[in-house]
C-alpha positions in Angstrom: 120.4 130.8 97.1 117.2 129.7 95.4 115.8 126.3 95.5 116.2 123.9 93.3 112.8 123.2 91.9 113.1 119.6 91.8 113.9 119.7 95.2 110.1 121.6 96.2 108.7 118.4 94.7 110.2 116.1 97.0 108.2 114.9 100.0 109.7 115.5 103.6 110.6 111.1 103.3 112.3 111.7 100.0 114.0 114.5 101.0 115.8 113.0 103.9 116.5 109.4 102.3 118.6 112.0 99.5 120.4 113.3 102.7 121.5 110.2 104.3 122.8 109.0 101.1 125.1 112.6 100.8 126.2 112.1 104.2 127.0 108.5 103.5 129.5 110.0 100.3 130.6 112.5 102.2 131.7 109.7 104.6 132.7 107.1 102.1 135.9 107.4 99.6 133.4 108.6 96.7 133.8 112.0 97.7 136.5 113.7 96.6 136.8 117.6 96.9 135.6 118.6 93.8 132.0 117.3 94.7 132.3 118.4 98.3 130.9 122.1 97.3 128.1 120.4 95.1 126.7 118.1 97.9 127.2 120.8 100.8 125.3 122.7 98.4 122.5 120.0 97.5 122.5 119.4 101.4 122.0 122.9 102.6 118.7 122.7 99.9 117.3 119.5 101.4 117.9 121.0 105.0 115.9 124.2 104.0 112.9 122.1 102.3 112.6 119.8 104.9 112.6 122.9 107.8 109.9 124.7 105.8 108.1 121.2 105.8 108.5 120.8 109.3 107.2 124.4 110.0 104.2 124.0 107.4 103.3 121.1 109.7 104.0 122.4 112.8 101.7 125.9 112.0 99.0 123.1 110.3 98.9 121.1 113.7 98.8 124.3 115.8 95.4 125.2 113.8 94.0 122.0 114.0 94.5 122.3 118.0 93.1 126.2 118.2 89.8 124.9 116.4 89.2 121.5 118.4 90.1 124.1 121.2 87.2 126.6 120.1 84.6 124.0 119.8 85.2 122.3 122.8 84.2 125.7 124.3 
């Protein structure tokens, strides 16, 4: 499945305020089946974009250590 690319643009904050409010549809009597495929859909984008955010920051942080390490040294 490819990304939506509306969905690249949104920042890691953005992304998960659009997930709360699926969940809270998914909860409430808005949902009926029909959208239930759309926002599982939508939802499984968000997740992805906000794991590779996560992971961007994660590798990002990890450098930033490993150099503070080296000139410490």
């Amino acid at each position: 499945m490819e990304q939506n690319p509306a969905i690249e643009q949104l920042t890691y904050s953005q992304a998960i305020a659009q997930l709360e409010s699926i969940v809270k549809k998914m909860q409430s009597q808005e949902c009926d089946i029909d959208n239930l495929s759309a926002l599982t859909s939508q939802s499984l984008q968000l997740l992805k974009h906000c794991k590779a955010k996560l992971t961007a920051t994660d590798e990002e942080l990890k450098n930033v250590l490993a150099e503070l390490e080296k000139s410490q040294q």
